[in-house]
N, C-alpha and C positions, 0 to 999 in steps of 0.2 A: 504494500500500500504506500509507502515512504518511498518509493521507487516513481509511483505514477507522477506523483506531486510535482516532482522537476524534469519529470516527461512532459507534460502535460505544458508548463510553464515554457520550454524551451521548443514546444512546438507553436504555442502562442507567436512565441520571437520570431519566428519563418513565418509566420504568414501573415502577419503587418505589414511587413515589405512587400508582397504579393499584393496585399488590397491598395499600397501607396500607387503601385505600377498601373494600377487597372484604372485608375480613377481619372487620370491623364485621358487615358484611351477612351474610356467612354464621352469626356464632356467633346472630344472628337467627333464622336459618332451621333454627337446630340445637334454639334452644330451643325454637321453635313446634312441629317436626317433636317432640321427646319426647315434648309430653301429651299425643299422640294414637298413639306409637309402641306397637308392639306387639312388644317384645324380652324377652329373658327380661335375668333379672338382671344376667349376665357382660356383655349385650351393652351394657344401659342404662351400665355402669360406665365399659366401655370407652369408649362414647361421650363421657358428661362427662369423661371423661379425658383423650379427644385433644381436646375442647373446653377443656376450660380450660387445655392443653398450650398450644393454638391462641392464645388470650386472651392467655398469659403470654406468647408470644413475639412476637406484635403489641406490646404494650405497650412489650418487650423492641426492638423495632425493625428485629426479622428475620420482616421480611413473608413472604417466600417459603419460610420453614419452619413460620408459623404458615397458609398457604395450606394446606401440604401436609397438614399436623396435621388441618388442619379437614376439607380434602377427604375424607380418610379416614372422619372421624364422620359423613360426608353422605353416604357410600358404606355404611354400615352402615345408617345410615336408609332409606336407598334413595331419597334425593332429589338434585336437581340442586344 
């Protein structure tokens, strides 16, 4: 059990830098996905909204809520 503890904690440490990396790539894929999106207004807002939510919180250094941020606006675009 005292084994898992610093297992657990140092698989944490690997995959923060994984969510850093990805969050780049998606507000990418947020911006290309807009000038060709087809939403009405509320939805276009929303979207830069949870993107640039996403931007500040990566910068901020909480990957794993500027993930979620972003996945949200990728879900509204309807892309991966």
């Amino acid at each position: 059990m005292k084994a898992l503890i610093p297992a657990a904690l140092l698989s944490l440490a690997f995959a923060a830098p994984a969510f850093a990396f990805q969050c780049p790539t998606d507000i990418a894929k947020i911006d290309q996905a807009l000038q060709a999106a087809s939403l009405g207004d509320d939805q276009k807002a929303q979207v830069m909204e949870l993107r640039n939510e996403g931007e500040r919180l990566h910068q901020g250094g909480e990957h794993q809520a500027s993930v979620d941020a972003l996945a949200q606006a990728k879900e509204i675009l309807g892309i991966q």
